[in-house]
C-alpha positions in Angstrom: 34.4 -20.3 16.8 31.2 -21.8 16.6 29.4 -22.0 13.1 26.8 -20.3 14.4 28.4 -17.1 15.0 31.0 -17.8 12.6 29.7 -14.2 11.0 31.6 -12.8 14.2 34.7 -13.3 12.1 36.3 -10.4 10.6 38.0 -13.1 7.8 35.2 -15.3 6.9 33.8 -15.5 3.2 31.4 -13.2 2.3 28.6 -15.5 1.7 28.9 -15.8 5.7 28.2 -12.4 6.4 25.2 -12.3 3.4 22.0 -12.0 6.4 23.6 -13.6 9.2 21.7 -12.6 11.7 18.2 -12.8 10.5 18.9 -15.9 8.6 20.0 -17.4 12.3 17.3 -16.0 14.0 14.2 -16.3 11.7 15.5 -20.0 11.2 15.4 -20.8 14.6 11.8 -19.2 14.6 11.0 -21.5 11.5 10.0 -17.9 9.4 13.3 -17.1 7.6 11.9 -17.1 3.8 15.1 -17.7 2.2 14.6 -21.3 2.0 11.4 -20.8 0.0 12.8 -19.8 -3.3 15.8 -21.9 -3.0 14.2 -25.3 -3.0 10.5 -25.6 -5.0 9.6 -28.6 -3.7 6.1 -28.8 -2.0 7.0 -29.4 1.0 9.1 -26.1 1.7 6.1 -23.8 1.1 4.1 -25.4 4.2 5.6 -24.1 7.5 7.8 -25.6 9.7 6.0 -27.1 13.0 8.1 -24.7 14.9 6.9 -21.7 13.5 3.0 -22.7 14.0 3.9 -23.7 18.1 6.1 -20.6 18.5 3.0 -17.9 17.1 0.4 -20.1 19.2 3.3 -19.5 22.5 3.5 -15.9 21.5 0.1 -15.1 21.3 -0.7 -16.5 24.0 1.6 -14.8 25.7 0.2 -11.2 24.0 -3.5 -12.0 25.2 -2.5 -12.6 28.8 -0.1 -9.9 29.1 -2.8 -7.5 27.3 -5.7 -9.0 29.9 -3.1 -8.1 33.0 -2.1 -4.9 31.7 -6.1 -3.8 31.4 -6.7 -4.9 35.3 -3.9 -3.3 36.7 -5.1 -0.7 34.8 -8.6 -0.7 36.2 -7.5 -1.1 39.3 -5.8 2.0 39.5 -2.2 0.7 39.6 -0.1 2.8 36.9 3.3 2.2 37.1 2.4 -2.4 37.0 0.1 -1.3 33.9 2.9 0.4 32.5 5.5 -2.0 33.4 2.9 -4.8 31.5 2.0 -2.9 28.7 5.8 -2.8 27.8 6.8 -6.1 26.9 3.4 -6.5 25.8 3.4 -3.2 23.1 6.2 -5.1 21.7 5.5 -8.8 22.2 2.1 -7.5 19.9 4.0 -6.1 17.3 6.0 -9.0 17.1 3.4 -11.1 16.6 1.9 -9.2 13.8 5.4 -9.5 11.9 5.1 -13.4 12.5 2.2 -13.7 10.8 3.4 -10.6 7.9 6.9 -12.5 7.5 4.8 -16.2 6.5 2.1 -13.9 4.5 4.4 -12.5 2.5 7.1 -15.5 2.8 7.4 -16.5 -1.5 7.4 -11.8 -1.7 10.4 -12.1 0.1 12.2 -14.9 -0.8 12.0 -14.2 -4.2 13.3 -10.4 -3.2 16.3 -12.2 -1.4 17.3 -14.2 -4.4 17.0 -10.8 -6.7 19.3 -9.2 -4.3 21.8 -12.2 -4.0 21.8 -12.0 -7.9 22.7 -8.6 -8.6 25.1 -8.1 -5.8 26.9 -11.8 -6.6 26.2 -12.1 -10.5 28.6 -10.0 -12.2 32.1 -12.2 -13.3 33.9 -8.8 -13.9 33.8 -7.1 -10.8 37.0 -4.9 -9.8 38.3 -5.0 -6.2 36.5 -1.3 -4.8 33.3 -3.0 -6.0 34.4 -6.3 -3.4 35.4 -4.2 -0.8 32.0 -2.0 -0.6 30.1 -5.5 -1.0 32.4 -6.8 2.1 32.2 -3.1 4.0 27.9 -3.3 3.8 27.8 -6.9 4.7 30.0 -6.3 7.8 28.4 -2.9 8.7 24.8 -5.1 8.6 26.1 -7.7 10.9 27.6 -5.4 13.4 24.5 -3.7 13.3 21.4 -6.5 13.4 23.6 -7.9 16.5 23.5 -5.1 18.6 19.4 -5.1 18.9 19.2 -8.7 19.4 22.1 -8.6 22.1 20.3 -5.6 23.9 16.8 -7.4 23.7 18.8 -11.0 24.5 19.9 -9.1 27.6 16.7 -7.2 28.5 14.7 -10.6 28.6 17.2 -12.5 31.0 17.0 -9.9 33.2 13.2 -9.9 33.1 13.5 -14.3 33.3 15.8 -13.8 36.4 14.9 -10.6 38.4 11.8 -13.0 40.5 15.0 -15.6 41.3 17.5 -12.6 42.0 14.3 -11.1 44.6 13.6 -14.7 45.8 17.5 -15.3 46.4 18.1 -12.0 48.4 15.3 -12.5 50.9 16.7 -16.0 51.3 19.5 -15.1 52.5 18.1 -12.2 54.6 16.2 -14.8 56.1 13.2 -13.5 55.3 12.2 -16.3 52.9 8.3 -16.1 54.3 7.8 -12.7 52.7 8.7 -14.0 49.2 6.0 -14.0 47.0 6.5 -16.4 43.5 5.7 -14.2 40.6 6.5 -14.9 36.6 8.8 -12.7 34.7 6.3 -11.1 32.9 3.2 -10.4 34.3 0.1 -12.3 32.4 -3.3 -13.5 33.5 -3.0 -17.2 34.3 -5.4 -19.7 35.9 -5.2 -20.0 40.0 -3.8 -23.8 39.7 -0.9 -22.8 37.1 0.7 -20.5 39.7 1.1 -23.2 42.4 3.1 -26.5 42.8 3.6 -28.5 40.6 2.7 -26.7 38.1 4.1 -23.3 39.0 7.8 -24.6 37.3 6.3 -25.1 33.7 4.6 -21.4 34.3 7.6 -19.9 34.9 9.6 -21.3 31.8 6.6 -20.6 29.7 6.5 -17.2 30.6 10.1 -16.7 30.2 9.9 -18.8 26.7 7.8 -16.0 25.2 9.9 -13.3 25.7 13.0 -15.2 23.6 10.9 -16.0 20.9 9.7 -12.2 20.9 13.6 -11.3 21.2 14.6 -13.5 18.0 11.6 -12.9 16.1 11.9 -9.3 16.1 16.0 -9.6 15.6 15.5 -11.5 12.7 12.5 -9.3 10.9 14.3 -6.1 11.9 17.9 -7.3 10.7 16.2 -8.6 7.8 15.0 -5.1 6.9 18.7 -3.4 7.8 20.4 -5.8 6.0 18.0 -5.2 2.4 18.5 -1.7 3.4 22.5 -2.0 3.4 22.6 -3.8 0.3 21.1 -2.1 -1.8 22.8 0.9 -0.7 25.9 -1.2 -1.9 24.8 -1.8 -4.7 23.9 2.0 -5.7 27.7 2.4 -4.5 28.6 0.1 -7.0 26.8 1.8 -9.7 28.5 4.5 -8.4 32.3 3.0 -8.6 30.9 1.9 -12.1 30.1 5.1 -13.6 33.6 6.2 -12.6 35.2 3.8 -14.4 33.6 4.1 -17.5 34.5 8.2 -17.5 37.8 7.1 -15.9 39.6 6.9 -19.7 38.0 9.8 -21.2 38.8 12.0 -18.2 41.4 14.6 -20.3 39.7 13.9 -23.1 38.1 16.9 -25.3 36.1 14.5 -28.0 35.6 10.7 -28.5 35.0 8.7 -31.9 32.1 6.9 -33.0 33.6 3.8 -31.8 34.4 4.9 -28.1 30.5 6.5 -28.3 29.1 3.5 -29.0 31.0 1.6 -26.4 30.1 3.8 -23.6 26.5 3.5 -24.7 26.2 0.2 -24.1 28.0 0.6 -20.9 25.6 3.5 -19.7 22.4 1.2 -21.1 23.8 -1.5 -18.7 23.9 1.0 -16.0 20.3 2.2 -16.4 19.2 -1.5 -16.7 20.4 -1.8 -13.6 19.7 1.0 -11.7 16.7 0.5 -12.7 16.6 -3.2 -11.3 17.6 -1.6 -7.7 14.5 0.7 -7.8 12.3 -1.5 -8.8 12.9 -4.2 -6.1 13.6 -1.6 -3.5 10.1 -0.5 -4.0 8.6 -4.3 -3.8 10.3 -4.8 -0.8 9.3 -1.1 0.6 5.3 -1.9 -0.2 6.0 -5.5 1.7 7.5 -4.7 4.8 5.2 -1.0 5.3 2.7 -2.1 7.6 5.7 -3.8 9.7 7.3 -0.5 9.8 4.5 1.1 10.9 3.4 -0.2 13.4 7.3 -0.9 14.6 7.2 3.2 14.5 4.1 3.6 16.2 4.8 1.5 18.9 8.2 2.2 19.3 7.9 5.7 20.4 5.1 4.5 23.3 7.2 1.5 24.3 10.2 4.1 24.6 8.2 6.8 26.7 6.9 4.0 28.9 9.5 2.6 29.3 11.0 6.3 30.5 8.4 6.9 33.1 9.0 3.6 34.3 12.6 4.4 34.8 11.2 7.9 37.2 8.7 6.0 39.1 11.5 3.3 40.8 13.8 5.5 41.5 17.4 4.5 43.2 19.2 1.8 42.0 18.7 -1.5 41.7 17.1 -4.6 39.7 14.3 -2.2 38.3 16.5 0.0 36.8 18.5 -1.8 35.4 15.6 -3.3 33.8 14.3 -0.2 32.6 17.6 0.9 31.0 17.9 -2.4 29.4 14.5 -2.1 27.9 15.0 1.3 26.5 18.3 0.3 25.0 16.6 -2.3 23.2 13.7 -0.5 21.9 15.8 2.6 20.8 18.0 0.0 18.9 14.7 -1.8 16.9 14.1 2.1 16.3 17.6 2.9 15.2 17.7 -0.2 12.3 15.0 1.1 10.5 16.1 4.5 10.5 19.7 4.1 9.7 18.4 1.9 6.6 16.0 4.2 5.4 19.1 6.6 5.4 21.9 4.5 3.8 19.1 4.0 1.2 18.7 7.6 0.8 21.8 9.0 0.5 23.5 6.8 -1.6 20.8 6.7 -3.9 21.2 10.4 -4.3 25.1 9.4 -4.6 24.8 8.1 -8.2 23.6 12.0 -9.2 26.8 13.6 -8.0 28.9 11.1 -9.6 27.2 11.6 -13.2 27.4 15.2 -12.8 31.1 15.0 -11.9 32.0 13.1 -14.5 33.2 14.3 -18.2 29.7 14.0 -19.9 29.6 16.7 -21.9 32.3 14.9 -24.2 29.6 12.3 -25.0 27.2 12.2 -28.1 23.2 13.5 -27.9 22.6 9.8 -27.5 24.9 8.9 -25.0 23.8 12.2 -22.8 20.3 10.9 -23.0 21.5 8.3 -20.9 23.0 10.5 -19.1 20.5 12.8 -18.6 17.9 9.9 -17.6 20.2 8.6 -14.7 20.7 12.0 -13.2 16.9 13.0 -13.6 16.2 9.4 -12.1 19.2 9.6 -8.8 18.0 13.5 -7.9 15.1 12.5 -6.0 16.2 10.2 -3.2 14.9 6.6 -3.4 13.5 6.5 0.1 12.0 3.8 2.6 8.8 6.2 2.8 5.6 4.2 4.6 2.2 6.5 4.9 3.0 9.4 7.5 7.1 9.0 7.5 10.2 8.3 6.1 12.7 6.3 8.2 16.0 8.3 8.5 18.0 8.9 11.6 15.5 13.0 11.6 12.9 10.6 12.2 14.9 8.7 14.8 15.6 11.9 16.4 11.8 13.2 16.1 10.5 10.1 17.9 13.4 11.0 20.7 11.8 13.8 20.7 8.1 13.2 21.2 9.0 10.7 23.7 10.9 13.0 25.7 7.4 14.8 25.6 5.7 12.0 27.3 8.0 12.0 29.9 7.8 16.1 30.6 3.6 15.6 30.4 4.4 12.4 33.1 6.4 14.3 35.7 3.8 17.8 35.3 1.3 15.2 36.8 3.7 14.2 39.8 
């Protein structure tokens, strides 16, 4: 297998799995911030040249498909604004993560290198504690691929549905009806649309809606996979505190010696857990404007994308299209929320654990510790952004509203 998608592997080293997918796709961008807090040297904090010419092709795409959208629009023509305003809801909201993910690029990539520590640091680790760091790594993989696969997918179809309409009426001989059109449709000088130059329009066009594909695979999948990992790592806290109970478990009393050992085991804990909370809520405060607007538009792009699928009707190119599209943009949707949730819940995990466990054989000091952990795990640590929490209630909610777009489209049929 190719060392690209050597991550595909279900017996590869971990350190394979450890952001696969956004590490391949933001690199191929030039935006994947890892790199910046490995190497210090002053060339690594300028951008690559790539990531400069691939914001100026996507916003250039954004403006034109914005400035079509708005004239089909004007000119009465719903369901071509609708199918333009699509591609370009998310193509926009792509763009504004390009220019979030190099803003906050040294954030990040010092955030990456405090996750790699605590999951990779400790010498002492006991096999559960490998297998829920192997479990979460695969889990993100599996995951991140499935949106960039269904948005891969969605923007071939787009690239090749003029070529598919120009091949059919070739060979129905009716050739003279074709009309040349670009994948997506943007507002493009007169001379670009014509020979010779019609070629290079075409590839340009279908150009941007890759680099909106990869982009958003690798800020999404960079988010999911934060999300997993430190929801391993609040298992391992978890698997931890059992095994510090674990010898003490038919035990009535311990001696001073055994109390003072299982203090400094339970200070380790809190150290830690506090650690997790701290740079879960960096990385929350970094990435909530991304996961707003992601949500905002997200819902729109989904209803849209909906009514889109009513107005063609039958079967053909256009709906599969339509499908495709949805797919995607319920699966950009569906990262955020399932993170937000793995956060949540296993956060809360560490609480049951400590209450399950034989605490009431520790001394006052040690059940201060105690006490802080499960007074600190009650309240779920959340991916909260102003308005909303991600979790798969939200995921459902937006369903929801969306499916109320549609019933307010088809009362005005």
């Amino acid at each position: 297998m190719s060392r690209w998608f050597r991550f595909l592997n279900k017996n590869e080293p971990l350190s394979v799995y450890f952001f696969a997918v956004p590490r391949n796709s933001l690199n191929l961008m030039g935006y994947w911030p890892g790199g910046g807090a490995e190497k210090k040297d002053k060339k690594n904090k300028n951008p690559p040249l790539r990531a400069y010419v691939h914001f100026v092709i996507l916003a250039i795409g954004v403006f034109t498909e914005l400035h079509a959208g708005m004239r089909f629009l004007h000119q009465e023509e719903l369901t071509l604004a609708l199918e333009t305003f699509c591609p370009a809801a998310t193509s926009a909201v792509t763009l504004l993560k390009m220019f979030l993910m190099w803003r906050y690029r040294q954030d990040l990539a010092s955030m990456w290198c405090r996750l790699r520590s605590l999951l990779f640091e400790t010498g002492r680790e006991r096999p559960d504690q490998q297998e829920i760091r192997l479990r979460h790594s695969l889990l993100a993989v599996r995951i991140n691929c499935w949106p960039v696969s269904a948005g891969f997918l969605t923007g071939s179809i787009y690239n090749i549905k003029p070529v598919m309409i120009a091949l059919v009426l070739y060979l129905q001989q009716r050739s003279d009806e074709n009309v040349w059109v670009t994948p997506y449709n943007m507002t493009m000088p007169p001379f670009l649309l014509k020979s010779p130059f019609f070629p290079f329009t075409y590839l340009f066009t279908a150009y941007t809606g890759y680099v909106t594909i990869f982009m958003f695979g690798g800020c999404d999948g960079f988010y999911f996979e934060f999300c997993s990992h430190v929801s391993a790592l609040f298992e391992i806290l978890q698997s931890e505190t059992k095994a510090i109970f674990k010898p003490y478990k038919d035990r009535l009393t311990i001696d001073s010696e055994e109390a003072l050992h299982l203090e400094q085991q339970l200070r380790a804990i809190v150290v830690r857990h506090n650690a997790v909370i701290d740079l879960t809520k960096s990385f929350r405060q970094r990435y909530a404007i991304i996961t707003l607007a992601h949500f905002v538009s997200a819902a729109m792009v989904i209803g849209f994308s909906m009514v889109n699928l009513l107005t063609v009707g039958g079967i053909g190119l256009g709906v599969i299209l339509y499908v495709a599209y949805t797919i995607a943009a319920a699966s950009q949707l569906l990262v955020y929320c399932y993170g937000g949730t793995l956060v949540a819940e296993s956060s809360l995990g560490l609480a049951r654990i400590l209450f399950a466990c034989p605490w009431n054989i520790c001394w006052p000091n040690q059940r201060r510790y105690v006490q802080l952990l499960i007074l600190r795990s009650q309240r779920a640590l959340t991916m909260a952004v102003p308005f909303f929490s991600p979790s798969l209630a939200a995921f459902a909610s937006i369903l929801q509203t969306s499916g109320s777009i549609i019933a307010l489209f088809k009362s005005f049929q």
